[in-house]
Structures are given as structure tokens and as C-alpha cells.
N, C-alpha and C positions, 0 to 999 in steps of 0.2 A: 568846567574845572576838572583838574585830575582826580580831586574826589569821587566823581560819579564814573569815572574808569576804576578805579578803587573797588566803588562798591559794588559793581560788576562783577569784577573779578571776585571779591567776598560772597556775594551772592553765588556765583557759579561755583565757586569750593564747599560752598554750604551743601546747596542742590547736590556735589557729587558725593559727599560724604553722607550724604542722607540716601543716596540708592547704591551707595554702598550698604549701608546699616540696612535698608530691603532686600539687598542680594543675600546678607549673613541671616536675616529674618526669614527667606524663604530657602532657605538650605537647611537650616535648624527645623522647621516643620517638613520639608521633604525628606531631611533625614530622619525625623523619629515617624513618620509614615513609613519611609522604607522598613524600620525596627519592627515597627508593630506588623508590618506585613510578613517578613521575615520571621519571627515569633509566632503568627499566624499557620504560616507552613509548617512549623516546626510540630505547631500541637498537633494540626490534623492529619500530621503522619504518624505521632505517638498515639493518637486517640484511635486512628483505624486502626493502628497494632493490637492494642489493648484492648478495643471493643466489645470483642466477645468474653474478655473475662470481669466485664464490669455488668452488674445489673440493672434492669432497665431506669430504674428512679436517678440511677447512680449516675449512669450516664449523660440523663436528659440533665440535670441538675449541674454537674460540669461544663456540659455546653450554653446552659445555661449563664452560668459564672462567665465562662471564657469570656462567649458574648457580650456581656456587659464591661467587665474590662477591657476590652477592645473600644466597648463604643466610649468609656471614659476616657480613656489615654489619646481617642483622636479628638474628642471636643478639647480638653485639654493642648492638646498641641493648638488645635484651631482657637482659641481663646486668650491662648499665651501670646501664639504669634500675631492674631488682630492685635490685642493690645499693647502690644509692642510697635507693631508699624504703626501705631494710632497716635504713639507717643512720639515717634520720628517724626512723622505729617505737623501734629503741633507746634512740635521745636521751631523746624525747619520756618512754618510761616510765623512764629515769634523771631525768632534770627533774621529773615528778610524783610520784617518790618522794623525790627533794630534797627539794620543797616543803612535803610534806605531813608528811615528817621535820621540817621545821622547824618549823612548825606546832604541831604536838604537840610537840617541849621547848620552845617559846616559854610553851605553854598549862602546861605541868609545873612550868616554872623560876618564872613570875610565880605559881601556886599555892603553891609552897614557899618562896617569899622575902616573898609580898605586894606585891612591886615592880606595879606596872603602867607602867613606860615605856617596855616595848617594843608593848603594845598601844597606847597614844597612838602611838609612830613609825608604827605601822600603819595607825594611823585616817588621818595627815599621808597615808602613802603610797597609802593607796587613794581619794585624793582624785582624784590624778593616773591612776591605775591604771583605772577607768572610762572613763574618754574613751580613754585607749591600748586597750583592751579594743574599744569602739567601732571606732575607727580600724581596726585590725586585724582586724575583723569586715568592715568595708569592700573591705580589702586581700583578705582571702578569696574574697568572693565575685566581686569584679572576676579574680581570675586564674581562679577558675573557671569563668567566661565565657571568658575569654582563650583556656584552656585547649582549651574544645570547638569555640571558632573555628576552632582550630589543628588540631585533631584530624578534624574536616568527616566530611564522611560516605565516603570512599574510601582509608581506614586499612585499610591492608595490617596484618592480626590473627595471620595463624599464621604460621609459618615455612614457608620453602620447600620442597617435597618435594627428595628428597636425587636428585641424576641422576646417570644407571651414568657412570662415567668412561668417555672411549675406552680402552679399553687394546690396546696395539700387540702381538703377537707380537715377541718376542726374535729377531734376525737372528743368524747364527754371527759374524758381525764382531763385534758387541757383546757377546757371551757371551765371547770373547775380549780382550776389553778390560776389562769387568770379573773377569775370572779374573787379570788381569794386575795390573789395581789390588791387589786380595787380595790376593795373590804381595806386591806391595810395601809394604805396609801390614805384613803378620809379618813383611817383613826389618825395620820399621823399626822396627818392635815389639821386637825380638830385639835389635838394636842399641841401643835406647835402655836394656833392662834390663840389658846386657852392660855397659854404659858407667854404670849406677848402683850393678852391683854392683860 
């Protein structure tokens, strides 16, 4: 029945509209990988400028920072972009088991009734349904051009290895200050369940 040419073709505009949305999914994360690599060079041209006039804590403590923003902004991208393509893959097999449901009681209902006017609606619709098929074939393969434009060959791929934090030794002044916090924190604690019972 021309239904199942129908949902062929639905199915195949589904499929391209979905690597299209992976083409625009993996350009968005190649391009904010190209940013942060870009930003990357930026700093460690400012930072070897200015190196010598920063002291030592001051320094390590920056590259410190840098590094961690760096390694947030790529999990990030890598995080966003999974669950974005995670979300296309769903759609995509909810839509093709739509279609192919309808399909088959289209083909069930016109065998038990004899009717055939939803295969004529079909035949009207896949008139239109080839050329959009086309088009969309189109649209495909131009973002996936697009896509590797975007992506060039200097796509920062893994994440950044993880750097030891500075970590400071605890001064007695500060061990004093937060022993003091504490201290205030169970009065306030004490006082708020006193005041609820």
C-alpha cells in the first residue's frame, strides 16, 4: 500500500533532520572547543608577559584558576552536547516508531473495512513528501559541511588533565576563626530548635 512508501519517506526526513540536528550538535561543541583553545593561547601569551612581575603564590594560584576553568567550560560543552544528541537519538526513535505504528493500522484498518481513502490521502501526500525528502537531503549535507568547517583541524578532543590545587597550610589565626564560626553556628542551631519547640 502507498502508505508504507509514505512512511519511508517520513522515516527517511525524520533520519535527515536528525543528522542534521548532530551536524549543528557537533559544531556548537567544536566551536566552543575552538573558544576555549583560543582563550587558551590568549592567556598563556599574557601570562608569560607578565610572569615575572607576578609572585610566586600569585602566579601558581592563576594557573591554578585558569586550569580549572578551562577543564569546566570543556566538561560543560561535552555535557551539553551528549545531552543534546541524547535527546535527538530519543526523538528520532519515538518519531520512527510513530510512523511505522501508523503504518501498519493504516494497512490493518483499510484490510478490515475495504475502505482505501487513506491510501489515496497518502498517495496526494507523498507527492509533496519527495521533493521535502530532497530538500532535506540538501539541508544535510550542507550543515555537514558547515559542521567540519567549524570543527578545522585544531579541536581540542579530551579534557583537561585535572591540576593539584595550591593548598595553603592552616595559620592558628584561622583555625581560630573557624573554631569560632562552629561555636556560632550550634548556638544558632540550638536556638532555632529551642524557639520551634
Amino acid at each position: 500500500m502507498s502508505s508504507k512508501k509514505l512512511s519511508t519517506v517520513t522515516c527517511h526526513v525524520i533520519n535527515a533532520y536528525a543528522n542534521t540536528a548532530s551536524n549543528v550538535i557537533h559544531a556548537y561543541r567544536a566551536g566552543g572547543e575552538r573558544v576555549v583553545g583560543m582563550f587558551d593561547t590568549r592567556w598563556n601569551s599574557a601570562f608569560k608577559q607578565s610572569r615575572s612581575q607576578l609572585a610566586t603564590g600569585v602566579a601558581k594560584n592563576a594557573t591554578a584558576v585558569h586550569l580549572l576553568l578551562q577543564k569546566y567550560t570543556l566538561k560543560g560543552l561535552t555535557v551539553t552536547s551528549g545531552g543534546a544528541q541524547d535527546v535527538v537519538n530519543r526523538v528520532v526513535k519515538l518519531a520512527d516508531a510513530g510512523v511505522m505504528t501508523v503504518a501498519k493500522n493504516v494497512d490493518r484498518f483499510e484490510g478490515k473495512t475495504g475502505v482505501n481513502m487513506l491510501s489515496t490521502v497518502a498517495q496526494a501526500a507523498l507527492l509533496g513528501a519527495v521533493p521535502l525528502s530532497n530538500l532535506v537531503d540538501q539541508i544535510e549535507r550542507k550543515s555537514a559541511t558547515l559542521a567540519s568547517k567549524i570543527a578545522g583541524d585544531n579541536v581540542i578532543t579530551a579534557v583537561v588533565k585535572r591540576s593539584r590545587p595550591v593548598v595553603r597550610k592552616a595559620r592558628p589565626v584561622a583555625k581560630a576563626v573557624v573554631q569560632t564560626a562552629k561555636e556560632t553556628v550550634a548556638k544558632v542551631a540550638a536556638a532555632a530548635e529551642t524557639a520551634v519547640a
